[in-house]
N, C-alpha and C positions, 0 to 999 in steps of 0.2 A: 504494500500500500504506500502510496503516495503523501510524504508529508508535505501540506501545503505550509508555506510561511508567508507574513507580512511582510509586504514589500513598501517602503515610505517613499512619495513623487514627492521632491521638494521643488518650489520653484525658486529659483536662483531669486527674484527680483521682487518676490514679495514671502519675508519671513514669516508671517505671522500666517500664513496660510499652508494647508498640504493637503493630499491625497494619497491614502493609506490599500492595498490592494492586496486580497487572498486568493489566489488562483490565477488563471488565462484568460482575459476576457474569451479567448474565442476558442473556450470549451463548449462540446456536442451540448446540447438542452435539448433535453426531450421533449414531447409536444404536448406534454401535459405540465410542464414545469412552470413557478410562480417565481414571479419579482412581487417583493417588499423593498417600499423607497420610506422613510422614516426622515422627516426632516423637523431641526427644532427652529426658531429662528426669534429674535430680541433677546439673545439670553446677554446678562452682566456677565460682567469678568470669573466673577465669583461663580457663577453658573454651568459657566464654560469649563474651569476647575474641574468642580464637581465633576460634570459631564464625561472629561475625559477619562479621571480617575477610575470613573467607574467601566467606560467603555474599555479600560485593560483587563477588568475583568470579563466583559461578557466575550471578549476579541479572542481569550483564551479559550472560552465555550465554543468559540466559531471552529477552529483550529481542528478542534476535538469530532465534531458534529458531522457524520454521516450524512449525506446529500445535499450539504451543502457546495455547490456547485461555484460560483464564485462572490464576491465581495466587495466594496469599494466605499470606504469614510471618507467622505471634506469634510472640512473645517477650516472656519476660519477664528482666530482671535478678536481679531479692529471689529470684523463683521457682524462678530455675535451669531453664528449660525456653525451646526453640527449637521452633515446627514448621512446618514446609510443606504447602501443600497446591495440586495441580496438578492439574488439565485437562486430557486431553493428545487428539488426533486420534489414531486407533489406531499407528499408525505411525511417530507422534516421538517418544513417548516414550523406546524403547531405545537410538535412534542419540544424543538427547539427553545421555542416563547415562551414554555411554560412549563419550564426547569431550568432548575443550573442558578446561573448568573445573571443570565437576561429573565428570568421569575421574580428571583432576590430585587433587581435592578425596578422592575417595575413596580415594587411591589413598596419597597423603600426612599425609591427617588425620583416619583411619579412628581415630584413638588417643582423639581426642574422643567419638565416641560409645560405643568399646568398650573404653575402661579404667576403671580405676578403680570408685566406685561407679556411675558413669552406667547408665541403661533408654535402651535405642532403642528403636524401634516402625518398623515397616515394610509397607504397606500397597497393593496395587495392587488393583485393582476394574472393574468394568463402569458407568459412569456410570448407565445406564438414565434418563436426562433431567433432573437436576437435581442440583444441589452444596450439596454440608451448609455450615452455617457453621461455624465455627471451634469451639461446644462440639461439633455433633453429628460433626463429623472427630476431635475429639481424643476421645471418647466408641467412636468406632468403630475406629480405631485402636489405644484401650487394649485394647479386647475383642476383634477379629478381627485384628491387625496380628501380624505373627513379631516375637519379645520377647528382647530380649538383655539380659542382667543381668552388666554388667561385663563383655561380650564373649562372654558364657556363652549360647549359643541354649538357653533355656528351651519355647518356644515357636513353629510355625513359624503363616503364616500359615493363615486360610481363610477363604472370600469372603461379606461379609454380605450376609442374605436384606435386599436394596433393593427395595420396591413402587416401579415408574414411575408416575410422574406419569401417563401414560396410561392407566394402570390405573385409577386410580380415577375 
């Protein structure tokens, strides 16, 4: 078996910023496979901390995780925004969520993304063969993801119209 590892994108030109990656993006997905894009956004400094602290912990959960297909964290600092975006085989993503680290995580540090002035976004999907990168997740996301404004559901999800790759 295959250990996958974190790989960190720094950009030479802006510190405060990176993008964090587990696997190939242009690993097979099957045609029943789900993307989950999780974005936090107005978090304080203090927020952000938290945030990633704890995201070392769930990141090791990923590592570990059975059909998890591939990965990818921005972040920014100045920005105040966190997001994730996952891969998953039909079938790990739920037992994932809801054990481990990422259970503990939401379970205990739900106040990061739903207090205060912070916007969550929360998004699950049908892959239909191919993963956005980081603008068109966080683009998709803002537009079809369930929206919380200070813990306030604004917004619940619904599933963006994706053309497969096969399609055209």
């Amino acid at each position: 078996m295959d250990v996958k590892e974190f790989v960190t994108h720094k950009d030479p030109d802006d510190k405060f910023g990176a993008l964090i990656t587990l696997g190939e993006r242009d690993v097979h997905i099957p045609d029943d496979a789900l993307i989950s894009i999780t974005l936090g956004e107005q978090f304080s400094v203090w927020k952000i901390i938290v945030n990633a602290i704890v995201s070392q912990f769930v990141m090791k959960q990923m590592k570990k995780s059975k059909g998890l297909l591939y990965a990818e964290m921005k972040g920014h600092i100045k920005e105040g925004y966190g997001m994730t975006l996952t891969v998953w085989e039909k079938k790990a993503m739920i037992p994932f969520r809801n054990r481990g680290a990422h259970k503990f995580a939401m379970k205990f540090f739900s106040w990061v993304f739903y207090s205060g002035k912070s916007h969550a976004y929360f998004l699950t999907y049908k892959a239909n063969g191919e993963i956005p990168n980081a603008e068109e997740a966080y683009d998709l996301v803002k537009a079809y993801g369930k929206f919380y404004d200070g813990g306030k559901l604004l917004r619940t999800a619904k599933s963006p119209l994706i053309k497969s790759i096969a399609e055209d």
